[in-house]
C-alpha positions as CSV (number, residue, x, y, z in Angstrom):
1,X,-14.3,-18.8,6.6
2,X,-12.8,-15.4,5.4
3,X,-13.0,-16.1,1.7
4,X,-16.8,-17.6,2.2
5,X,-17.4,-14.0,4.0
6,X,-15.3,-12.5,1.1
7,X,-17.0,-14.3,-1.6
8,X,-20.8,-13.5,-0.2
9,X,-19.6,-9.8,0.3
10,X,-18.7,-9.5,-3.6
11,X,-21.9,-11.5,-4.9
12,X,-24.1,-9.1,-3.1
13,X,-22.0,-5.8,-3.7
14,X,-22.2,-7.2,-7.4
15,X,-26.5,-7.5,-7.2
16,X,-26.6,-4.3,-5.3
17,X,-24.8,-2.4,-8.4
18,X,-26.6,-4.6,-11.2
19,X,-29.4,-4.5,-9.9
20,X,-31.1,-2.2,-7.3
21,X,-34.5,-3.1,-7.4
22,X,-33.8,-6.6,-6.0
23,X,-32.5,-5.7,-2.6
24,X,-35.0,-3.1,-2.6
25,X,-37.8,-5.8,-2.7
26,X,-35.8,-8.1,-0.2
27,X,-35.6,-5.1,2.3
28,X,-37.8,-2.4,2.0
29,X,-40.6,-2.8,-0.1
30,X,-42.7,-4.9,2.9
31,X,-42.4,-0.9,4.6
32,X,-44.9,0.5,1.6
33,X,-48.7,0.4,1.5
34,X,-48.3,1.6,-2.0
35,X,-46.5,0.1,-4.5
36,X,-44.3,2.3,-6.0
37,X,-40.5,1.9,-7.6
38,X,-38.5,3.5,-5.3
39,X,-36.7,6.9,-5.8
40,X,-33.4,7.9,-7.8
41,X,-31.6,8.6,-4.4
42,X,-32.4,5.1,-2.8
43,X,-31.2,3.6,-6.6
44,X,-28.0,6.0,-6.0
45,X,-27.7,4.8,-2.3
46,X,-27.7,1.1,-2.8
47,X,-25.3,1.6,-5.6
48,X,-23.1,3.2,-3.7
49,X,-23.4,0.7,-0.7
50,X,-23.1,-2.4,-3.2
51,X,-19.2,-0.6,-4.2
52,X,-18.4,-0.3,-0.4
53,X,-19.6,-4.4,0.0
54,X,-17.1,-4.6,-3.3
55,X,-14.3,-3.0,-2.0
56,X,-14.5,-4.7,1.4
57,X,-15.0,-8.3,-0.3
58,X,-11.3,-7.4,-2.3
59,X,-9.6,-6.2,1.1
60,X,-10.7,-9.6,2.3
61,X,-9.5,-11.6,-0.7
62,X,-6.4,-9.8,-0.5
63,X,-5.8,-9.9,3.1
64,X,-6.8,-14.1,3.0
65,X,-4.1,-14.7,0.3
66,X,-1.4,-12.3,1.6
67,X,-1.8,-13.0,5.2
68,X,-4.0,-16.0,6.4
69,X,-2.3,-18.1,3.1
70,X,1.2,-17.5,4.5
């Protein structure tokens, strides 16, 4: 179950650093009567978010095969 979680945590760390505009439609773009792309700072925000999701999907890998594989 840890690597699914690890695996899912890297996919969507990966989409949030590729590509920003498709978690912004998934999450917030229901909030807007106007439709309008959304600003640098929320591109720079999910970015940043999609290397934390990245980083915790490699402390799980490595914490799956160095601990739970033992």
């Amino acid at each position: 179950m840890l690597l699914f979680q690890a695996i899912i945590l890297l996919l969507i760390g990966l989409t949030m650093i590729i590509n920003p505009k498709v978690i912004y439609k998934i999450t917030d773009k229901w909030k807007s009567y106007f439709v309008t792309d959304p600003t640098g700072l929320y591109y720079f925000s999910v970015r940043i978010g999609g290397v934390i999701f990245i980083i915790l999907g490699m402390v799980s890998l490595l914490y799956y095969y160095l601990v739970m594989k033992v």
